[in-house]
C-alpha positions, 0 to 999 in steps of 0.5 A, spaced: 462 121 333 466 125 338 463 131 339 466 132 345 472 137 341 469 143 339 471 146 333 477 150 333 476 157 333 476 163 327 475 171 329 475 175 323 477 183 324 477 185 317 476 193 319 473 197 313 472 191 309 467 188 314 461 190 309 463 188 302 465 181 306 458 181 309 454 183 303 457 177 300 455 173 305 447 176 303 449 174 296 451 166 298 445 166 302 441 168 297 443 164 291 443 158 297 450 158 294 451 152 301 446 146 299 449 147 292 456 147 293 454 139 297 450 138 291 456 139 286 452 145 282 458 147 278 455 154 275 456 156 282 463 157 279 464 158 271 459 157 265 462 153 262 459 147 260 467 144 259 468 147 266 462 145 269 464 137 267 471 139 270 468 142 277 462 136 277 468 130 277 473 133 282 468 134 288 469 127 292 474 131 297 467 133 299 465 127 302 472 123 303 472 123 310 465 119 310 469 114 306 475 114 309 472 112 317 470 105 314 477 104 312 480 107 319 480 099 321 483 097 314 489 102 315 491 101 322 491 093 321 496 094 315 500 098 320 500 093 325 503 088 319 508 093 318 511 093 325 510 086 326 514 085 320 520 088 323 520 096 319 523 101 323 523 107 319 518 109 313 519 113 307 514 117 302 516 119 295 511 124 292 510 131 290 505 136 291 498 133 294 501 126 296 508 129 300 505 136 303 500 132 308 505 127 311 510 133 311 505 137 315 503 132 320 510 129 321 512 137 323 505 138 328 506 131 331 513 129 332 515 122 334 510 119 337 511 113 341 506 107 338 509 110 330 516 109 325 520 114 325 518 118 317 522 122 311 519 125 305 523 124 299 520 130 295 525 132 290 530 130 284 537 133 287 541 127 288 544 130 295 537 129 299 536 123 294 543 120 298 542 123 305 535 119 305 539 113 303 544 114 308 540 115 314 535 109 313 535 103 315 534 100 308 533 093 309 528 095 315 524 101 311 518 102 308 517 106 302 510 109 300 510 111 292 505 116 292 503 119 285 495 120 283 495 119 276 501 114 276 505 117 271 508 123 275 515 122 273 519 124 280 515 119 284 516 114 279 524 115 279 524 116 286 521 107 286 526 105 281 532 108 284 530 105 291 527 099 288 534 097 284 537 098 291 533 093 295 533 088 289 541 088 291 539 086 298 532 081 297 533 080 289 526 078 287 522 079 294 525 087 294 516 089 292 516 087 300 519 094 302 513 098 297 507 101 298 503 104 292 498 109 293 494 112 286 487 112 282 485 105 280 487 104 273 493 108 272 499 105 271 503 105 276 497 099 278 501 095 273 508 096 275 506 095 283 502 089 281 508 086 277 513 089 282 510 085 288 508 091 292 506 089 299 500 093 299 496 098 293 491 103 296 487 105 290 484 113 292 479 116 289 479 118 282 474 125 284 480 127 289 484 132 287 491 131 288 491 138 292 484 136 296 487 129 298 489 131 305 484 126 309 484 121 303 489 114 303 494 120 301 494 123 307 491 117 312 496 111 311 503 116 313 499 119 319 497 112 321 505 110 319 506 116 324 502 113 330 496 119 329 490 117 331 488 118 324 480 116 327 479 122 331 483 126 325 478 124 321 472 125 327 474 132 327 474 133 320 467 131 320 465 135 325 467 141 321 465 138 315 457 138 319 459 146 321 461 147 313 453 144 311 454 137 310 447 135 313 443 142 311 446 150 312 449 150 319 448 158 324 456 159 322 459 156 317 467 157 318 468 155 311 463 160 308 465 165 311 473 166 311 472 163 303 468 170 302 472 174 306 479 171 302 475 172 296 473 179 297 480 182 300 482 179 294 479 183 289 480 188 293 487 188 291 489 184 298 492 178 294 497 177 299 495 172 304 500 171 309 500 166 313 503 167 320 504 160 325 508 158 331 515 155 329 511 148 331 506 149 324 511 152 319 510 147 314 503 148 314 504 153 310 507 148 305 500 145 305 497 151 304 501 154 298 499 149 293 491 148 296 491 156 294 495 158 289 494 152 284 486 153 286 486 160 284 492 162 280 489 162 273 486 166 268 490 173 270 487 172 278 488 168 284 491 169 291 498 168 293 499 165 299 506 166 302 509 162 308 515 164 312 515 171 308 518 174 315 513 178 319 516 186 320 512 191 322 506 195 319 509 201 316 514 195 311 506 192 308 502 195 302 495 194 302 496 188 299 496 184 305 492 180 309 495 176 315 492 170 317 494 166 324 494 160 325 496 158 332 494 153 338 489 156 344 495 154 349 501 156 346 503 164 348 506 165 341 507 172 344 512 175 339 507 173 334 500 176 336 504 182 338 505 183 331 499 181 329 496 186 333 501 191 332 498 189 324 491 190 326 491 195 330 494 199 323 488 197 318 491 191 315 485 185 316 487 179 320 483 172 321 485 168 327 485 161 327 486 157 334 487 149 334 486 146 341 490 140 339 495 138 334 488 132 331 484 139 330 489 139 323 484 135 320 478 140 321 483 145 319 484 141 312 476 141 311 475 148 313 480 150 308 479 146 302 471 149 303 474 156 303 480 155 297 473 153 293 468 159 296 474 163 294 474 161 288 468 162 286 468 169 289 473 170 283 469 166 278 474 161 276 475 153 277 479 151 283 479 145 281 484 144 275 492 147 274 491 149 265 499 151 267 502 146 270 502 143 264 507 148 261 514 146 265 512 139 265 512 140 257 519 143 256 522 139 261 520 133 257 523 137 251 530 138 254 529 130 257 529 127 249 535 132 248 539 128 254 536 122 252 538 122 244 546 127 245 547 124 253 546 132 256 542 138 257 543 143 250 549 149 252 545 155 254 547 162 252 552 166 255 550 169 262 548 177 263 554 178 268 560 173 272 562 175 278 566 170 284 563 164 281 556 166 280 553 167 273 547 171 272 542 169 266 537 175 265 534 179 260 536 186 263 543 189 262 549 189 267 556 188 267 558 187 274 553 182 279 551 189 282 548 192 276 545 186 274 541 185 280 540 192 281 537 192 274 533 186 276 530 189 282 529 195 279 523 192 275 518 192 282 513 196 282 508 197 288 503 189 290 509 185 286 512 179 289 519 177 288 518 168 289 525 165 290 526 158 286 532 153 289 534 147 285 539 146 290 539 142 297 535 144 302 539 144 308 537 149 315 544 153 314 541 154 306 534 156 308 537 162 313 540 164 307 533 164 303 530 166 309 535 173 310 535 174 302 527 175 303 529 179 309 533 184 306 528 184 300 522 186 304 524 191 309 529 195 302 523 194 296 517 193 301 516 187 296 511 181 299 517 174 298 515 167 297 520 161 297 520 154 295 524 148 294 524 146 287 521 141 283 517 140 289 514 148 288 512 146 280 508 141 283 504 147 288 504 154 287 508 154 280 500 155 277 500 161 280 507 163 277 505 162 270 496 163 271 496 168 276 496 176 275 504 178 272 506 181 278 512 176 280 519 177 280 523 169 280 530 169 282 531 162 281 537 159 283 542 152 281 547 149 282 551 143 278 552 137 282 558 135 282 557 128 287 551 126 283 546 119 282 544 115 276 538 114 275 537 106 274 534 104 267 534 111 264 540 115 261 542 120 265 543 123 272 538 126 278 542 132 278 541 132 270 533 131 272 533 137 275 537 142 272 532 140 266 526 141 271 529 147 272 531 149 265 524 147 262 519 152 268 525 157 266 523 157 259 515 156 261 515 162 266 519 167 260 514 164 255 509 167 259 513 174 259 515 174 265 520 177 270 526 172 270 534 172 273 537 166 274 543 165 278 548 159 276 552 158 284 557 154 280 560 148 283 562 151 290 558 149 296 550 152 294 551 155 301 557 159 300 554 161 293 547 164 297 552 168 302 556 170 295 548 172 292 546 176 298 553 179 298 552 182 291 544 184 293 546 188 299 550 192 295 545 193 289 539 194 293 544 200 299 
């Protein structure tokens, strides 16, 4: 055990909030909500009994790290194989809990001199599919299919794609270069098996994809980045102990900072947004789909927003609460100045400082307790996604369409065309202006605009997003979120349509004029996500929500957001 790392560090400053956290508190302590949490008693969250079932067999993530140090070993010997048999460059393919950790780890820990250097394929759109296979080394890498049930559909096109590629280098030894990772008993154990795969580490069936952080889901692609996935896990334990895993502790971090989520958020502080020095920005990535496909259900939840831009206090409504999460030896001075600038004005605020980058396996710990503590404050299961479901079905629909006449079904004419660009929405307009200002005329006081792009991540592309948010926020004073898709349907797309009515989705596509085929299926990836697209458009409209989509045509997707942005500074002047 090393213990000689305390714990990382978490100030709560939550002002005129202070006592309804701490009567809270009282009331955990008084139902002695801590020993029931480790001893998986359901009703701390619903009544039930279906839900309790659900809660009960969903809970392993409590104890996987136990689990996993035995397996430390195992895992670093396959790593070992694995440079021994000559790769130099590793690939992970998954989508929501089984890309969001290594995405996390491979930003904090850079290239580290024992690991291989690592990519995360986590999206349909075929110019990031082919700007990974152009930029690898495809002989000489490893791809690590991860997907918990076996049949989600992304992961599984991505292992098809790249295993016909290799099949064309090595013919029959191309399951050399494959790793699965999934539940015993899915399917994808079948195809891996038959496919010759070099290796299937079989996770455990009572961890949530979301959860799965310190499970071979996060483990192997840490071990493959050279992490010291011992002392992560050595870390994680030592909060799980702090959590009560061995009988209540003085201060339980995952307690605590759960009530006070919890309560800011019935309290109308619904809006957690996280603030991070530029080396943890993709924590948030990890962050957004463990909270808000936790607690977006039922009407209720809390929406966590990454890289929404930190202004000062007189843009926020009392919707927000901040929350920092920043290594005690880094200055990052403009930030804690505009954090103190915040607390200083009323908005609560949590500090949360790491010593080190292998403190991000106690963060992982202490923020799944407090997503279910929260969760139970709001009385609601963390532990299922009723929502998900709804995209994945209209997407299945659109894809026996392309299936049975070769393409997507045509849609309806657009609201307004303007440079290019087609406008798609319910609200009237006759010019992009009017449109957009018909759109965002709709927002109203603790709203949130969420802009959803089916288009190629690229840094310029995300300066543009990053602008767009800008403008929205210092104009309508609106809290904004942003997320790549389909990697967001996987994350917080269950907030969207389960959470509380109070999103505006600006979703963004493209056509995809240099696109990919998909070996063995009858259409493209391109057609793949323009379906995902249209499916989580349908799913979002069906709930009644606020919806624009802008099509950017078949120009350059940076060009098209420059239009955008162009078109939204005149509406919103």
């Amino acid at each position: 055990m090393n213990s000689s790392t305390p714990l990382p560090s978490q100030t709560l400053q939550l002002g005129t909030y202070q006592p309804a956290v701490e009567a809270q508190l009282v009331r955990f302590h008084d139902q002695n909500f801590t020993t029931g949490l480790w001893q998986k008693q359901a009703d701390l969250w619903v009544s039930d009994a279906e839900g309790q079932q659900s809660i009960r067999s969903f809970m392993g993530w409590l104890r996987v790290v136990d689990a996993m140090l035995p397996a430390v070993p195992e895992i670093e010997q396959f790593v070992q194989e694995v440079q021994a048999a000559g790769f130099r460059h590793v690939v992970v393919m998954g989508m929501g809990g089984s890309s969001m950790t290594p995405i996390v780890l491979r930003q904090a820990f850079g290239q580290l001199s024992g690991g291989l250097p690592l990519s995360v394929l986590d999206t349909t759109n075929p110019g990031s599919v082919r700007e990974i296979e152009q930029a690898i080394p495809l002989a000489e890498t490893l791809f690590v299919v991860a997907s918990k049930s076996g049949t989600t559909a992304e992961p599984l096109a991505f292992g098809d794609y790249f295993y016909a590629r290799l099949q064309k280098l090595k013919g029959d030894k191309a399951g050399e270069n494959f790793v699965a990772i999934t539940d015993p008993g899915s399917q994808f154990v079948t195809q891996a098996t038959a496919q010759k795969y070099r290796r299937i580490f079989l996770n455990f069936a009572d961890v949530g994809g979301r959860f799965s952080a310190l499970s071979y889901f996060g483990l192997v692609p840490a071990a493959l980045l050279g992490i010291d996935i011992k002392t992560l896990l050595e870390r994680a334990q030592t909060m799980m102990r702090a959590c009560g895993a061995e009988g209540p502790a003085e201060q339980n971090p995952g307690l605590e900072l759960g009530a006070a989520l919890g309560v800011l958020a019935q309290q109308g502080r619904d809006k957690l947004t996280l603030v991070v020095p530029e080396n943890l920005s993709d924590f948030g990535l990890w962050l957004e789909q463990l909270v808000a496909e936790s607690t977006g259900k039922q009407g209720t939840g809390i929406l966590p927003l990454a890289g929404d831009p930190l202004s000062t206090p007189a843009v926020y409504g009392s919707d927000r609460v901040f929350v920092y999460v920043g290594y005690e030896s880094q200055p990052d001075e403009q930030n804690r100045q505009k954090i103190a600038a915040l607390q200083a004005a009323g908005h609560p605020v949590i500090t949360i400082l790491l010593h080190d980058a292998l403190d991000l396996g106690a963060e992982f710990f202490r923020w799944e307790v407090a997503t279910a503590v929260a969760s139970a404050v709001l009385g609601i299961n963390p532990f299922d996604q009723p929502n998900v479901q709804a995209a994945k079905t209209a997407t299945n629909r659109l894809m026996e369409v392309v299936e049975q006449q070769g393409q997507l079904p045509q849609t309806s004419a657009p609201t307004a065309s303007e440079n290019g660009l087609d406008y798609y929405t319910s609200v009237s307009g006759n010019s992009a202006e009017a449109v957009l200002k018909a759109f965002f005329g709709q927002a109203k006081p603790g709203d949130y605009l969420c802009v959803q792009a089916y288009l190629m991540e690229t840094p310029a592309l995300n300066a543009e997003l990053d602008e767009l948010r800008q403008l929205v926020q210092q104009r309508l004073h609106l809290a904004t979120a942003a997320g790549y898709g389909p990697r967001f349907l996987h994350s917080t797309g269950q907030y969207h349509k389960g959470g509380p009515d109070t999103g505006l989705f600006l979703q963004l596509t493209t056509d995809h004029p240099a696109d990919l085929p998909l070996p063995g299926r009858p259409y493209t990836f391109g057609t793949f996500q323009n379906a995902q697209a249209a499916g989580d458009l349908q799913a979002l409209q069906d709930y009644g929500r606020r919806t624009l989509r802008v099509h950017l045509g078949t120009g350059s997707e940076q060009a098209g957001a420059e239009q955008l942005l162009v078109a939204l500074r005149q509406a919103l002047a």
